[in-house]
C-alpha positions in Angstrom: -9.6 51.1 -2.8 -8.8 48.3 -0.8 -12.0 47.1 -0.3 -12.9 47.3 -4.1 -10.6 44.6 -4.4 -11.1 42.5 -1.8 -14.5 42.4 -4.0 -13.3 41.3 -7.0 -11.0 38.8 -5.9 -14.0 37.1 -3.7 -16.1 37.5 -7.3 -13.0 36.2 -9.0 -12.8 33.1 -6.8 -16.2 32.3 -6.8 -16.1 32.6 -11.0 -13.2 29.6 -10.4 -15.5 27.6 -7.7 -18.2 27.7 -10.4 -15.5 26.7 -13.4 -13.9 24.0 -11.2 -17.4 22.5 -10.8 -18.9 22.7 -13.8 -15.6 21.0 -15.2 -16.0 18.2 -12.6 -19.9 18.4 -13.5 -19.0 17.6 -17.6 -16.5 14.6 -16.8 -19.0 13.0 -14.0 -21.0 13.0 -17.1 -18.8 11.4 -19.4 -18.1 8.7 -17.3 -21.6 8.1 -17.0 -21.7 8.0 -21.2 -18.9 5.6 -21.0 -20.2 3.3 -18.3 -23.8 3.2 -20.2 -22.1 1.8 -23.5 -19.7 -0.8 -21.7 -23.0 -1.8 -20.0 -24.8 -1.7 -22.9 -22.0 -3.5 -25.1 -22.0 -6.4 -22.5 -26.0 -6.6 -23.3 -25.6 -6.9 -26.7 
């Protein structure tokens, strides 16, 4: 019993790992949109 949830809490954490960095993933991203059209703004 013990074991069976040492299991899930490992798979638990790793499901958060994978949240955490897809979340810092999406606003890398949207900084990148943002930098693009201040760049692109100063071109124009």
């Amino acid at each position: 019993m013990n074991k069976k949830t040492t299991i899930s809490t490992k798979s638990f954490h790793k499901k958060r790992l994978k949240e955490l960095r897809v979340k810092k993933l999406e606003q890398k991203m949207k900084l990148n949109i943002l930098k693009r059209k201040k760049i692109s703004n100063k071109d124009g």
